[in-house]
LOKOL-551781 format. One record per atom (N, C-alpha, C): residue number from 1; residue in three letters; atom name; x, y negated, z. Coordinates in Angstrom, 1 decimal. Each point is the difference from the previous one (the first is absolute). Example, Ala and Ser with C-alpha at 12.3 -4.5 7.8 and 13.67 -1.06 7.14 Angstrom:
BEGIN
resi,resn,name,px,py,pz
1,ala,N,13.2,5.7,7.8
1,ala,CA,-0.9,-1.2,0.0
1,ala,C,0.9,-1.2,0.0
2,ser,N,-0.4,-1.1,-0.7
2,ser,CA,0.9,-1.1,0.0
2,ser,C,-0.8,-1.1,0.8
% end
This chain:
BEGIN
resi,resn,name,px,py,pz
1,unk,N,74.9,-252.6,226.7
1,unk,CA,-0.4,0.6,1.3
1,unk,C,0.2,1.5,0.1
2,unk,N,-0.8,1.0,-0.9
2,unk,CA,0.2,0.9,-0.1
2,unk,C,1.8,0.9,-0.2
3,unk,N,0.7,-0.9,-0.6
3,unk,CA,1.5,0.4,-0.1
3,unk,C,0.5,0.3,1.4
4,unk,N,-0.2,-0.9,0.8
4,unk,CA,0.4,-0.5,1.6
4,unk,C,0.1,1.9,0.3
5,unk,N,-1.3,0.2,0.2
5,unk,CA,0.0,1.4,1.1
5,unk,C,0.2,1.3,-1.0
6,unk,N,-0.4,-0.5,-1.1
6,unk,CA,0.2,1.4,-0.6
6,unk,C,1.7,0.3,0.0
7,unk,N,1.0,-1.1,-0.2
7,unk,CA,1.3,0.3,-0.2
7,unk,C,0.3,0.5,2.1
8,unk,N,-0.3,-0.1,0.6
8,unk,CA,0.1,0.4,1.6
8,unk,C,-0.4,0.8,0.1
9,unk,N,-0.5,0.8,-0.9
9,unk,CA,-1.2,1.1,0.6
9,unk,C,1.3,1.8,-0.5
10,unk,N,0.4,-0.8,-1.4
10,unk,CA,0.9,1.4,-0.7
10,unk,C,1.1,-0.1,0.8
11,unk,N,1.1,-0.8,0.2
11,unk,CA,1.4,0.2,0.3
11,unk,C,-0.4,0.6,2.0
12,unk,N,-0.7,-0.2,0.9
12,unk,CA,0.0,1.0,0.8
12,unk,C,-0.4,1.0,0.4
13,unk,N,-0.5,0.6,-0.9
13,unk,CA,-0.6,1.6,-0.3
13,unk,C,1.1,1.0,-0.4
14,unk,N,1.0,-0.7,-0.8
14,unk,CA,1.1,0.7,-0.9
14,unk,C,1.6,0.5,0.8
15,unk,N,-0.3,-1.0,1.5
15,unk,CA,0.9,-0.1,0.5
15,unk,C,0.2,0.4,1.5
16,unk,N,-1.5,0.5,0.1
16,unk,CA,-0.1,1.1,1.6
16,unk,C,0.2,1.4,-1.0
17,unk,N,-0.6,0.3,-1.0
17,unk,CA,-0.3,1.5,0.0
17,unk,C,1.3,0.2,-0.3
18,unk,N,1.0,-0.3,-1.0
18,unk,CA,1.3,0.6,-0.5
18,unk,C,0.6,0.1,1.4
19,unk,N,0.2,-0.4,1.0
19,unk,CA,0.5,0.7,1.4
19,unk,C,-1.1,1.2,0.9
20,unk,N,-1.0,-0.2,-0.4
20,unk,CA,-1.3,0.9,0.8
20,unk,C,0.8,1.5,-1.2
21,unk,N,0.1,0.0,-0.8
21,unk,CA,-0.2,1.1,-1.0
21,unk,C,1.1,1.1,0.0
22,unk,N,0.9,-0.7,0.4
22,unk,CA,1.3,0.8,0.1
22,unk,C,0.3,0.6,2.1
23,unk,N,-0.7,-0.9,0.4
23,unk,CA,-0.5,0.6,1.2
23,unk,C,-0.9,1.0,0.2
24,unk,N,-1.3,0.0,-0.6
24,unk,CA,-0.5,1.0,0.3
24,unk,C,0.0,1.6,-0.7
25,unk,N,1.0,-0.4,-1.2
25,unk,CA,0.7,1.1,-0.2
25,unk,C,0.5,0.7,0.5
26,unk,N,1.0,-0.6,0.8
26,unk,CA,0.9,0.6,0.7
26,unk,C,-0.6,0.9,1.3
27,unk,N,-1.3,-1.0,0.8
27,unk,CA,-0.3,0.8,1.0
27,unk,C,-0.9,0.8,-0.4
28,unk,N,-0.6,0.2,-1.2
28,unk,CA,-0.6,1.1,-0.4
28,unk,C,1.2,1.6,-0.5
29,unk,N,0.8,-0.3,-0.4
29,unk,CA,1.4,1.0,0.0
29,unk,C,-0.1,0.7,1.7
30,unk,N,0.3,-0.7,0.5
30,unk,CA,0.4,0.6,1.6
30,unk,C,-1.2,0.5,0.4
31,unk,N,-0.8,-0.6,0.1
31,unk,CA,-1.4,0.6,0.4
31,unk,C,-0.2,1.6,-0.7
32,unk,N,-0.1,-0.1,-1.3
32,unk,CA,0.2,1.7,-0.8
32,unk,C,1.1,0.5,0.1
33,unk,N,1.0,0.1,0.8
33,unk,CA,1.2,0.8,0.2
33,unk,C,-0.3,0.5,1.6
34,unk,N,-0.8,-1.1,0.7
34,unk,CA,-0.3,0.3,1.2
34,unk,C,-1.2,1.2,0.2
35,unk,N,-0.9,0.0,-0.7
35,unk,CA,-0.9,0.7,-0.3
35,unk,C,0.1,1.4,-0.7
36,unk,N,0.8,0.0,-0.5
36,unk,CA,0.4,1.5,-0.8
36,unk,C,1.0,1.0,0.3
37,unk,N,0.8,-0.7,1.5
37,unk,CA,0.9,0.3,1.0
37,unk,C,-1.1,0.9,1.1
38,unk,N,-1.5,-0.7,0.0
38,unk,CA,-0.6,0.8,1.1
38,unk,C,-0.6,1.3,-0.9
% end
């Protein structure tokens, strides 16, 4: 029983943030370029 949810619980955690990560990089760059312009 235990197997069931614990194997569901790892594989979609792993697979939103590797796209979140490289995004909020990026708008964190623009943001401090925009900011150090004023």
């Amino acid at each position: 029983m235990p197997a069931g949810p614990v194997q569901a619980v790892p594989p979609p955690p792993p697979v939103p943030t590797e796209p979140k990560q490289p995004l909020v990089r990026r708008s964190v760059r623009r943001r401090s370029r925009s900011q150090r312009k004023r």
